[in-house]
KEVO-291078 format. One record per residue (C-alpha): x, y, z negated; residue number from 0. Coordinates in Angstrom, 2 decimals. Example, Ala and Ser with C-alpha at 12.3 -4.5 7.8 and 13.67 -1.06 7.14 Angstrom:
BEGIN
     east    north       up    k
    12.30    -4.50    -7.80    0
    13.67    -1.06    -7.14    1
***
This chain:
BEGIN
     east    north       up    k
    59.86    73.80   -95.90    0
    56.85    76.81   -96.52    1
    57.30    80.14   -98.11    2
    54.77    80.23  -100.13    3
    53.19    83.35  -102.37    4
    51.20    82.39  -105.63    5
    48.01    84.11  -106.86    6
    47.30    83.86  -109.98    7
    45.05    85.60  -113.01    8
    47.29    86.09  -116.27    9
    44.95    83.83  -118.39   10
    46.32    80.98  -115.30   11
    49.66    81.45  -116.05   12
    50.41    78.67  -117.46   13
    49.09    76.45  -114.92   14
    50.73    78.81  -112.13   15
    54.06    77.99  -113.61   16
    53.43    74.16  -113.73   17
    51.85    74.05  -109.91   18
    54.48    76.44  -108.61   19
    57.07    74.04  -110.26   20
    55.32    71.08  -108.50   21
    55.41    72.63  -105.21   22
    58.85    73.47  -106.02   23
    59.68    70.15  -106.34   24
    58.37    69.34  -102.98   25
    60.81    71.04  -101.38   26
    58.91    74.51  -101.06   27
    60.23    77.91  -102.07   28
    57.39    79.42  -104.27   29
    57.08    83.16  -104.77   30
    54.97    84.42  -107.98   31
    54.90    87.33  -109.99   32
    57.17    86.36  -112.96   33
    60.36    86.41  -110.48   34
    60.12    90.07  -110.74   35
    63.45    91.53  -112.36   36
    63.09    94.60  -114.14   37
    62.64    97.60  -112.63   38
    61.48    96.73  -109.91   39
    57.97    98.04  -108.28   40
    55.65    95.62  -108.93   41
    53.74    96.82  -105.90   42
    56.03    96.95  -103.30   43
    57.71    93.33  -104.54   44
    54.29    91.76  -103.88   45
    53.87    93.13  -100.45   46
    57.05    92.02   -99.63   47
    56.34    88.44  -100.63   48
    52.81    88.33   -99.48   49
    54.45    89.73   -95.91   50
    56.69    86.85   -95.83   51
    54.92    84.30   -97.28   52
    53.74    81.20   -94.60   53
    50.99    80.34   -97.09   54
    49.44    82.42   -99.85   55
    47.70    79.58  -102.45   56
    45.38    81.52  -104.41   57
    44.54    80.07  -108.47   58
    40.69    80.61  -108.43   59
    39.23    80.30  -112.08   60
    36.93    81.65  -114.38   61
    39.48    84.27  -115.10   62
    40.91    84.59  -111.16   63
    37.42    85.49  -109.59   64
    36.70    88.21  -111.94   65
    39.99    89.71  -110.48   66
    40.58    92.06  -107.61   67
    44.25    91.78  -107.74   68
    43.87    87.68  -106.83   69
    41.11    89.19  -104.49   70
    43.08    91.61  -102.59   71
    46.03    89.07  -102.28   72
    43.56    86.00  -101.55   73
    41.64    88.43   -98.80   74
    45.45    88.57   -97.22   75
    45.73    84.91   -96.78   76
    41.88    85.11   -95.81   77
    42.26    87.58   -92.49   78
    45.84    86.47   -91.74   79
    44.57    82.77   -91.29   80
    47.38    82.02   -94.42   81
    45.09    81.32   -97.39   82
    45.25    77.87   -99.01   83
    42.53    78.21  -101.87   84
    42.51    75.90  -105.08   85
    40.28    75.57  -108.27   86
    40.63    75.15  -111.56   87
    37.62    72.80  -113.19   88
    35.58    73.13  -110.32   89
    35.08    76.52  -110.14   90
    33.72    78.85  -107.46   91
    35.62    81.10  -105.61   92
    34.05    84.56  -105.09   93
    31.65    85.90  -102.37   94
    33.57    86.58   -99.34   95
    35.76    83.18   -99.55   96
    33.15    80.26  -100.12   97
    33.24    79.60   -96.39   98
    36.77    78.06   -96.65   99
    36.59    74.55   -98.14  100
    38.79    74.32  -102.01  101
    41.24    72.15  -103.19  102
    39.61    71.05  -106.68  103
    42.53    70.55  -109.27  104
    39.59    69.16  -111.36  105
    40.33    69.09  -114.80  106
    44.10    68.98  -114.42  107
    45.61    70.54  -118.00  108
    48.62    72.16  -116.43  109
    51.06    69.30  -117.56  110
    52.55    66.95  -114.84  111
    51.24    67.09  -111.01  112
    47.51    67.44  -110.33  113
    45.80    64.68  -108.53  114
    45.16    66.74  -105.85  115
    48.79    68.04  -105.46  116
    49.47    65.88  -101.93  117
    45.86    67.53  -100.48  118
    47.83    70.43  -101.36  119
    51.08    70.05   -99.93  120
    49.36    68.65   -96.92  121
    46.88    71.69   -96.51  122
    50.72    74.01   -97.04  123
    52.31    71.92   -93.92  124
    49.01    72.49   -91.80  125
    48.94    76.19   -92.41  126
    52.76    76.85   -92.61  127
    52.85    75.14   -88.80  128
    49.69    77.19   -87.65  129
    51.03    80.68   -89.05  130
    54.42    81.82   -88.47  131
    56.14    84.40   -90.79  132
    54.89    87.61   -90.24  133
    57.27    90.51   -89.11  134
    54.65    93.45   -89.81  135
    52.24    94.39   -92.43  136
    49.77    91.47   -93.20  137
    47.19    93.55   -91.77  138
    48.71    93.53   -88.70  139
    48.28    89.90   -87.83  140
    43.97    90.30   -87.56  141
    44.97    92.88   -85.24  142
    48.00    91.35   -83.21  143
    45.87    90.03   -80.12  144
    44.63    93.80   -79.22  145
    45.12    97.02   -79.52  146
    44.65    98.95   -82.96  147
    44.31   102.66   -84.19  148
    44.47   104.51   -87.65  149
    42.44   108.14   -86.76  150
    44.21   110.13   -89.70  151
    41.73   112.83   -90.85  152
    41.58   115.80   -88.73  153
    43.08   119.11   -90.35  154
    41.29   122.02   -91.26  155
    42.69   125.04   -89.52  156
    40.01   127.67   -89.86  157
    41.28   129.23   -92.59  158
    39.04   128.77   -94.47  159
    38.40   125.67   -97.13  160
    34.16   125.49   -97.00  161
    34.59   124.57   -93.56  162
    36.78   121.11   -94.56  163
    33.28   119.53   -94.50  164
    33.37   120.25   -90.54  165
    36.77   118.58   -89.62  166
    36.38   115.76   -92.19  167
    33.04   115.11   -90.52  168
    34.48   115.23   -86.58  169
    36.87   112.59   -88.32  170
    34.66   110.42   -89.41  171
    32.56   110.15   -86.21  172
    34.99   109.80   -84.18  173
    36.03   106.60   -86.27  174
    32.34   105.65   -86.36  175
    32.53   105.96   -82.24  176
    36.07   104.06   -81.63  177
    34.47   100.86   -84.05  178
    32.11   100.32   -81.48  179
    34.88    99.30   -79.05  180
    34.95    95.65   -79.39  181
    38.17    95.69   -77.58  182
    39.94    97.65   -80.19  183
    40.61    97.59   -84.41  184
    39.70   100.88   -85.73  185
    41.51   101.35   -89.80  186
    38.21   101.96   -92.03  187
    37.38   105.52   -93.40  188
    37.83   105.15   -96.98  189
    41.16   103.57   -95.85  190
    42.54   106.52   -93.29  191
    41.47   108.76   -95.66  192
    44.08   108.45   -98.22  193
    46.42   109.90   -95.82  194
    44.15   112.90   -96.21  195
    46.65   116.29   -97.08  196
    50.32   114.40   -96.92  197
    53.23   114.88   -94.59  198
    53.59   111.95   -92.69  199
    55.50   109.78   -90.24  200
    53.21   108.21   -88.00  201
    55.31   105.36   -87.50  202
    55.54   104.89   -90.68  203
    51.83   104.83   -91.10  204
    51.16   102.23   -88.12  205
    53.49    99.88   -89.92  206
    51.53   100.15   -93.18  207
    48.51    99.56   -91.32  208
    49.39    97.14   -88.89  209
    48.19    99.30   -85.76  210
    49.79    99.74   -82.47  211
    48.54   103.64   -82.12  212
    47.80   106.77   -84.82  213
    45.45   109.68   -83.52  214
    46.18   112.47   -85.09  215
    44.82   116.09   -84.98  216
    43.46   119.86   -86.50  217
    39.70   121.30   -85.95  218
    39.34   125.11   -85.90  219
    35.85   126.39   -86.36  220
    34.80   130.22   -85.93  221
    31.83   131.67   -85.09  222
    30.11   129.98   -81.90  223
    33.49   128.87   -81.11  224
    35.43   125.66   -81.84  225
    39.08   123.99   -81.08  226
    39.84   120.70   -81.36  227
    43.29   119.25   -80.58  228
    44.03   115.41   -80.68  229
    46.88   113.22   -80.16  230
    46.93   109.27   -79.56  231
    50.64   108.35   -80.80  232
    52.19   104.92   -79.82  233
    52.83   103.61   -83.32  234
    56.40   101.59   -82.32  235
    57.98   104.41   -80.62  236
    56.31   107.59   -81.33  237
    55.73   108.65   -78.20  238
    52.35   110.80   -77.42  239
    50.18   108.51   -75.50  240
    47.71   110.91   -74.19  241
    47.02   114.36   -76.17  242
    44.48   117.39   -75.37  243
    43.26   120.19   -76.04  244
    39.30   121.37   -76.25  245
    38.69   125.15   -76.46  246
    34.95   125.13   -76.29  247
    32.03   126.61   -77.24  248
    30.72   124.97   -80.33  249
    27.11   123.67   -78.63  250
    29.76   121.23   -76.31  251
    31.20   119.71   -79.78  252
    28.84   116.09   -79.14  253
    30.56   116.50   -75.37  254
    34.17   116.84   -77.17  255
    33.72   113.84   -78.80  256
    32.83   111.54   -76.18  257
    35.90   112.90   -74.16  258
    38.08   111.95   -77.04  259
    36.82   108.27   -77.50  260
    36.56   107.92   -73.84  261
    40.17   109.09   -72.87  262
    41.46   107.00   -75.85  263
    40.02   103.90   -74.61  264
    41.26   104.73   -71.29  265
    45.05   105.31   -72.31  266
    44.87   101.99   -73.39  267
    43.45   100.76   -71.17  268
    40.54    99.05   -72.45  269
    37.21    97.89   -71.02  270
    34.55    99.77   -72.29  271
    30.95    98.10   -71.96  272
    28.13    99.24   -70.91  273
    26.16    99.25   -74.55  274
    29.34   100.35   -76.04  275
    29.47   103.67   -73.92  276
    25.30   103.69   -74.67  277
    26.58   103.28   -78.58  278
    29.04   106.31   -78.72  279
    27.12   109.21   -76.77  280
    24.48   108.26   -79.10  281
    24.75   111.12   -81.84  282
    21.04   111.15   -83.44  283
    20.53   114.66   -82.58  284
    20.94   116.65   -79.65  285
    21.05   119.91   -81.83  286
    24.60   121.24   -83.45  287
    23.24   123.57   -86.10  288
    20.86   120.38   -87.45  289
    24.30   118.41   -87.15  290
    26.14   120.99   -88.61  291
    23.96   121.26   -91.72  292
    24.31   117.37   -91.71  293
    28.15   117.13   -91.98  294
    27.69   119.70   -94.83  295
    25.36   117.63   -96.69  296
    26.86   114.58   -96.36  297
    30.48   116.03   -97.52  298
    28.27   116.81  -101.29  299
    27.54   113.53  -100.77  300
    31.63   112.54  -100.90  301
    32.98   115.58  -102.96  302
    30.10   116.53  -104.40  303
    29.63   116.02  -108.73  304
    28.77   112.37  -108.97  305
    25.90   112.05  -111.38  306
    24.89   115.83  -111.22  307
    21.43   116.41  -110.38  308
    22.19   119.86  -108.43  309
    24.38   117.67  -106.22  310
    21.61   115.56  -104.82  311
    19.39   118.70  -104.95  312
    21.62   120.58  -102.45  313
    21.64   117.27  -100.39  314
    17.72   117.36  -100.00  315
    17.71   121.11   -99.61  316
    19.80   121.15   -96.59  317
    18.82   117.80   -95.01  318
    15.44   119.66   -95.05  319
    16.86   122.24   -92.81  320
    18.36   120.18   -90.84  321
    14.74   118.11   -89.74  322
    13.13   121.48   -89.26  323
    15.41   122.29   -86.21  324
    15.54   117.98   -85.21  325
    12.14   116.18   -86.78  326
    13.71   112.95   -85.37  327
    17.31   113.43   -86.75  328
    17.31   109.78   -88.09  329
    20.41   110.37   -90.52  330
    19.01   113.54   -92.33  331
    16.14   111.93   -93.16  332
    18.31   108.93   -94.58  333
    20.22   111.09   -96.23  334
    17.74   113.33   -97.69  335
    15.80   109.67   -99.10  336
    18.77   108.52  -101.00  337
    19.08   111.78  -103.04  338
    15.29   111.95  -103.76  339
    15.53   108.25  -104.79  340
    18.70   109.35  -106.88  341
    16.69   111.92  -108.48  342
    14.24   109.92  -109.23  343
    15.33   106.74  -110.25  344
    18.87   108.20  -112.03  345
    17.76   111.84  -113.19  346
    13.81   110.89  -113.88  347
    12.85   113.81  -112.39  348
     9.81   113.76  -109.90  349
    10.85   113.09  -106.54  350
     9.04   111.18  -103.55  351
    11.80   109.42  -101.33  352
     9.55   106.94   -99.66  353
     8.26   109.42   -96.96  354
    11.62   110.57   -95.86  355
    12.65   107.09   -96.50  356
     9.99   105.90   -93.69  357
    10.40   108.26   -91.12  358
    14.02   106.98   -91.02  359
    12.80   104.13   -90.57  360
    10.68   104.58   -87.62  361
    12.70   106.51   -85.77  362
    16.05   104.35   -86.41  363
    15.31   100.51   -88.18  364
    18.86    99.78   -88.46  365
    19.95   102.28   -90.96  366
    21.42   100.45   -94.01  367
    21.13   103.24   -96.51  368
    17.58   103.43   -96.41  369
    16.89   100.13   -96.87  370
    18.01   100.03  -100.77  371
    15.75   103.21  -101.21  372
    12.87   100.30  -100.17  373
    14.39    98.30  -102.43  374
    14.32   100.32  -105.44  375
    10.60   100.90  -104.87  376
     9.60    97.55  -104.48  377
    11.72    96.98  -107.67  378
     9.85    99.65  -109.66  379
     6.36    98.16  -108.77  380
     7.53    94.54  -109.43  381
     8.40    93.00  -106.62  382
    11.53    91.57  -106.61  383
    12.04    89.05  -104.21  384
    10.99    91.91  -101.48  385
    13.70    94.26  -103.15  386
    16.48    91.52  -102.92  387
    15.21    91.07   -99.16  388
    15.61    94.51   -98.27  389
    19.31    94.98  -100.15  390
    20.61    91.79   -98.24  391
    19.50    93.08   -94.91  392
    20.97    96.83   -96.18  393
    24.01    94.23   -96.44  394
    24.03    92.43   -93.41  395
    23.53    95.99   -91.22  396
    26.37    97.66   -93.12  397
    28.38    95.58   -95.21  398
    30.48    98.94   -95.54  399
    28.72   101.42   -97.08  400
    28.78   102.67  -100.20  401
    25.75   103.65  -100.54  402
    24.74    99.59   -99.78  403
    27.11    98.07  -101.86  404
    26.12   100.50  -104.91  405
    22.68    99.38  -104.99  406
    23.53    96.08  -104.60  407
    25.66    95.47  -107.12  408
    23.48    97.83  -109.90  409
    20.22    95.65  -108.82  410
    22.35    92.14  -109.44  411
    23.12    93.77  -112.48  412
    19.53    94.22  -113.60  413
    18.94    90.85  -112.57  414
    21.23    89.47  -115.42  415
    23.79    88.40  -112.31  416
    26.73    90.20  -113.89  417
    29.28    87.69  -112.53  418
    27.71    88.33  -108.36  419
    27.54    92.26  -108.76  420
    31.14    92.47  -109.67  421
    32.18    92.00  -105.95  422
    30.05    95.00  -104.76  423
    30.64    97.19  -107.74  424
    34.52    96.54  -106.89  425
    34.04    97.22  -103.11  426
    32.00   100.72  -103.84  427
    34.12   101.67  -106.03  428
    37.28   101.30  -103.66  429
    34.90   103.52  -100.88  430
    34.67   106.04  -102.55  431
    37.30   107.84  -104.73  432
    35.37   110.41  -106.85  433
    32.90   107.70  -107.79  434
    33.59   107.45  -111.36  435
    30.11   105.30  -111.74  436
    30.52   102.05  -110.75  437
    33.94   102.09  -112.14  438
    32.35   102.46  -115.05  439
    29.82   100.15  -115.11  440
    32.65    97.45  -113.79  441
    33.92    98.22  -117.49  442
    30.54    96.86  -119.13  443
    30.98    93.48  -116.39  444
    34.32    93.05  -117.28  445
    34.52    93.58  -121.20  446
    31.17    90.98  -121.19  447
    33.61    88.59  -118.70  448
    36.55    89.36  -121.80  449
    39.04    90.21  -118.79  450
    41.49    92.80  -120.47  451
    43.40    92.95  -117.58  452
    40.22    94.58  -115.54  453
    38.80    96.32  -118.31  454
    42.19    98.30  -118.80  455
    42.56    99.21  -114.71  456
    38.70    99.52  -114.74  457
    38.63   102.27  -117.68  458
    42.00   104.01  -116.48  459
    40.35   104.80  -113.14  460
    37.52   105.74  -114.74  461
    38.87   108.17  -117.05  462
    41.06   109.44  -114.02  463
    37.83   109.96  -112.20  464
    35.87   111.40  -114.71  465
    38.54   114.55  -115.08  466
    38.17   115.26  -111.65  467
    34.89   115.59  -111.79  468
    35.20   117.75  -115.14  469
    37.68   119.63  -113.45  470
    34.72   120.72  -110.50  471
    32.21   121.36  -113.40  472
    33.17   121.02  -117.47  473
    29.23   120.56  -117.80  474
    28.46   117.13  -116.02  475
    27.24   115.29  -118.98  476
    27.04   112.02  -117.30  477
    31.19   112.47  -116.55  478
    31.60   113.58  -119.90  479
    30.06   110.02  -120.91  480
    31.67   107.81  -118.92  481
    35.52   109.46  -119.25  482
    34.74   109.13  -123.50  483
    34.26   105.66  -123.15  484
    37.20   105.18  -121.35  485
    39.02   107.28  -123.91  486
    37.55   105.16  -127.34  487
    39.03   101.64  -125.12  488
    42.33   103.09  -124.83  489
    42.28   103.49  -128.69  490
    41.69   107.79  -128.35  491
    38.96   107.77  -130.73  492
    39.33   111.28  -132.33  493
    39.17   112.82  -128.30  494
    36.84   110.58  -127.41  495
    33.97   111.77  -130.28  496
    34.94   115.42  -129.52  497
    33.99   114.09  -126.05  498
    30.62   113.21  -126.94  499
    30.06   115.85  -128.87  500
    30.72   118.18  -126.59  501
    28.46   116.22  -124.09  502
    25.43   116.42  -126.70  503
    25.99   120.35  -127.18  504
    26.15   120.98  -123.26  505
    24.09   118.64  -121.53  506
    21.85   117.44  -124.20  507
    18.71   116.24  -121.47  508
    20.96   114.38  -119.52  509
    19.00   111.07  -120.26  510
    21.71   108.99  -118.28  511
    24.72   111.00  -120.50  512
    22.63   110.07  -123.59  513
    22.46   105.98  -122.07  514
    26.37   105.68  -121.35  515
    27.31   107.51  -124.68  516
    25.09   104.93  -126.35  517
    27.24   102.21  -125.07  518
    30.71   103.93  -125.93  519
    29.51   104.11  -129.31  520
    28.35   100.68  -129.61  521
    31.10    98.83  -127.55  522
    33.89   101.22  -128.29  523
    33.13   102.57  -132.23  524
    31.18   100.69  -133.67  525
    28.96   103.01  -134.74  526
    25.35   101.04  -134.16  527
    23.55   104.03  -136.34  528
    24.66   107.07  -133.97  529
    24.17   105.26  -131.14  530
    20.52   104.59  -131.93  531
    20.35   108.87  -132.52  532
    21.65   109.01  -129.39  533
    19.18   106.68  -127.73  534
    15.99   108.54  -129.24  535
    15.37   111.10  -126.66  536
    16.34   108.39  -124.00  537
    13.89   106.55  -125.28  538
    10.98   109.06  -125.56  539
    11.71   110.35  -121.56  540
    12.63   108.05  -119.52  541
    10.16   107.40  -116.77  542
    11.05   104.64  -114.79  543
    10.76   100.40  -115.13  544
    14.05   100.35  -113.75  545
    15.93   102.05  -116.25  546
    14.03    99.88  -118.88  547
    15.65    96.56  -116.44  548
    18.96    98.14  -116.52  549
    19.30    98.62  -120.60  550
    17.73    95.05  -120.99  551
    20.20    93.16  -118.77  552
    22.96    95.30  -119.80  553
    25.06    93.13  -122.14  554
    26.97    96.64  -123.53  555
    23.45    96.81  -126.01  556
    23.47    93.12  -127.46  557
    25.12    94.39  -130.73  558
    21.72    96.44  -131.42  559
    18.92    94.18  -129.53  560
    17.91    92.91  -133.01  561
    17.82    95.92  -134.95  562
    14.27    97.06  -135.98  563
    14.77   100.30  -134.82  564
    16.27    99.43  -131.45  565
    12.99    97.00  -130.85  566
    10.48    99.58  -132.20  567
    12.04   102.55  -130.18  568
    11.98   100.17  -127.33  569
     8.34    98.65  -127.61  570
     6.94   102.32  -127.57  571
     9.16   103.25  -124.33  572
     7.25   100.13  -122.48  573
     4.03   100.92  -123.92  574
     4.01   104.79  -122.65  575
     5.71   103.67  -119.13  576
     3.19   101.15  -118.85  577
     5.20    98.09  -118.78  578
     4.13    94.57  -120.64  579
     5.92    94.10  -124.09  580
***
């Protein structure tokens, strides 16, 4: 019989335990969480099951879709070809696994077998058969029918830590170039990157990532000059595949690249296509100083103060520079759009992305990111069956990007679709690590879903994030805001008012600060009176419909919708911006 792995939510267990002992009784051994002894890692126990499992049989419920644990563990059985989903009351599983038909356990009340239980144990035979036990990471079974690399991030050796921007930045394109192999798996960014500044054995990493080969390597940049060395590493034996050296001026750095990608798809001897080879030698500009300025603007864009205007100020100023010395550099202009349309749609100030936004557009129509700065336009004036057009094709160009999956999630949430943005606010969050944001706002979704279990990982990484960013700059009000709220949940009140207070006395304009330390006093202490003080200069400033949207969807304010001063404060907001009552 299977070896089977169990996903479950914690409000499920009860049914977990009664549908594991079913399937027990039919002769399969069942793996689930509560067959952890103590002190074990809880981590490495589940990978170990989930790698051995024949079938993973996720629990989706009203409880089990609002988590990414049963996500992460159902999206194993998803890309391994092991997942054997099931529903509780006929609920729907999340986006991302709706393709694969359910087993409905209908109203079953976790006593005795389900109905359903032979569909079950014949859908666990069927996959079991298909899918033998896997030897390597789960990962590694997508992969298993062709060749696979994890590029680890390049290392800085100039000596000199401003220029990390520049190595980080070769890293990442050369990543961008090898994913448009179709003959070969390329690791993700946000993934390889968490190898970023540890000693590491590379065969060690290509078993956690299922790959067959690791590229590894160091940039030096100085002056006009520029060496790169790289390494492709068989991942089984450790053995250097193919390695080089490039000692070059820094004008042949576009040339570099393309030797690297090339002679790595030749070591392994892979067919590169015609539109593939078209794909990679196609770098937007033909200019290294506008690139240059590029890589340096989009690393403020990564390590830059989330939710500090002067971050998204810097971005525009050098993105400027940048189309100066290439008018058609497709990316700065994308770039320099999305931090005009976060000034002006998160700060208030008065910004104009639309032009920047459009000559994107013209010169490249597939760029994702530019797509929600449409969208947040055509939301502003209205129209919002355009706006959801534009963020689903933002979606279907780059399902990837952070930048996309931000704005989707934030305009689902304006929508009232708290449940949909979840997904999206999850995924951007997990792309990028010093977001603090939509960690944040995944506390609002899950505190209105009441899933403790989210809200405490949600808050934790929040608070974790928001003292990083406090740790760049003590002054970022809108961190300050965010990392008190997280504090008040986990039951810190007296740090967390010294946290607001502190935000009030330092950043006092901050209209988002003043929003998100509304909240933490209404969801997290109860104090409806300060929170309305708080709200009063929000109130009187803010500028745009959307912000208006966001506080009237936003289910953290239903404790104060019905206070007279909450609806007055709020009437005269719509009336100045212009919007109907």
């Amino acid at each position: 019989m299977a070896k089977l792995f169990l996903s479950y939510a914690r409000e499920d267990a009860d049914a977990a335990k009664q549908l594991a002992a079913c399937l027990g009784n039919a002769g399969h051994e069942v793996w689930w969480d509560k067959q952890i002894q103590g002190g074990s890692r809880f981590s490495d126990e589940i990978d170990r099951a989930l790698k051995s499992a024949e079938a993973i049989v996720v629990l989706w419920s009203d409880s089990s879709v609002q988590s990414a644990w049963v996500q992460d563990e159902a999206a194993e059985g998803r890309d391994t070809g092991r997942l054997i989903p099931v529903t509780l009351g006929g609920c729907r599983p999340p986006l991302g696994f709706r393709q694969f038909h359910s087993i409905d356990l209908g109203q079953w009340d976790a006593r005795g077998e389900p109905e359903s239980l032979d569909d079950v144990i014949a859908a666990i035979a069927k996959t079991a058969t298909a899918t033998p036990i896997a030897d390597e990471h789960p990962k590694a079974k997508a992969r298993e029918h062709k060749a696979s690399v994890c590029v680890l991030p390049f290392v800085n050796m100039s000596g000199d830590t401003e220029q990390e921007y520049f190595s980080d930045g070769i890293t990442e394109d050369i990543i961008t170039d090898l994913s448009k192999v179709s003959a070969l798996s390329v690791v993700a960014r946000n993934t390889a990157f968490t190898f970023k500044g540890r000693s590491l054995d590379v065969k060690e990493v290509a078993q956690a990532m299922g790959v067959t080969h690791v590229l590894e390597g160091s940039v030096r940049k100085a002056g006009s000059r520029v060496r790169i060395t790289a390494q492709l590493i068989d991942g089984a034996a450790g053995d250097h595949l193919w390695a080089e050296r490039f000692d070059r001026e820094l004008t042949d750095i576009f040339a570099i690249q393309d030797e690297i990608s090339k002679s790595i798809v030749a070591a392994l001897q892979l067919k590169l296509l015609p539109e593939e080879k078209k794909a990679i030698e196609a770098r937007g500009t033909s200019s290294v100083e506008a690139y240059n300025l590029y890589l340096m603007a989009r690393q403020q864009l990564i390590d830059g103060a989330f939710g500090d205007p002067r971050r998204d100020e810097t971005i525009v100023r050098i993105c400027q520079q940048a189309t100066v010395l290439d008018p058609n550099y497709a990316q700065a202009w994308a770039l320099m759009a999305f931090a005009q349309s976060e000034l002006r749609f998160w700060h208030g100030r008065d910004a104009h992305a639309l032009p920047a936004a459009e000559k994107a557009l013209a010169i490249d129509p597939n760029l994702a990111e530019v797509r929600c700065v449409k969208a947040r336009y055509l939301e502003e004036e209205g129209k919002q069956e355009e706006a959801d057009r534009e963020i689903q094709e933002a979606l279907k160009l780059d399902p990837e990007s952070w930048e996309v999956n931000r704005e989707a999630a934030r305009m689902m949430f304006r929508e009232g679709r708290i449940k949909d943005a979840v997904p999206y606010f999850e995924k951007a969050a997990a792309l990028m690590d010093s977001d603090w944001h939509n960690s944040s706002m995944l506390m609002s979704c899950y505190h209105d879903a009441g899933n403790e279990e989210n809200l405490q990982r949600v808050a934790r990484m929040t608070l974790e994030r928001a003292q990083v960013a406090l740790a760049k700059d003590p002054t970022n009000g809108a961190a300050i805001a965010v990392g008190a709220s997280a504090l008040a949940r986990f039951g810190e009140t007296d740090r967390a008012k010294e946290w607001i207070q502190r935000g009030l006395l330092l950043d006092p304009s901050n209209l988002s600060m003043r929003y998100n330390l509304a909240c933490a006093l209404i969801m997290e202490l109860d104090d409806n009176n300060a929170a309305l003080d708080v709200l009063g200069p929000f109130f009187e400033e803010v500028k745009s419909p959307i912000h208006v949207k966001h506080l009237e969807a936003d289910p953290d304010l239903n404790p104060i919708r019905e206070l007279p001063r909450f609806k007055d404060m709020l009437a005269l907001a719509k009336q100045r911006i212009g919007m109907p009552a």
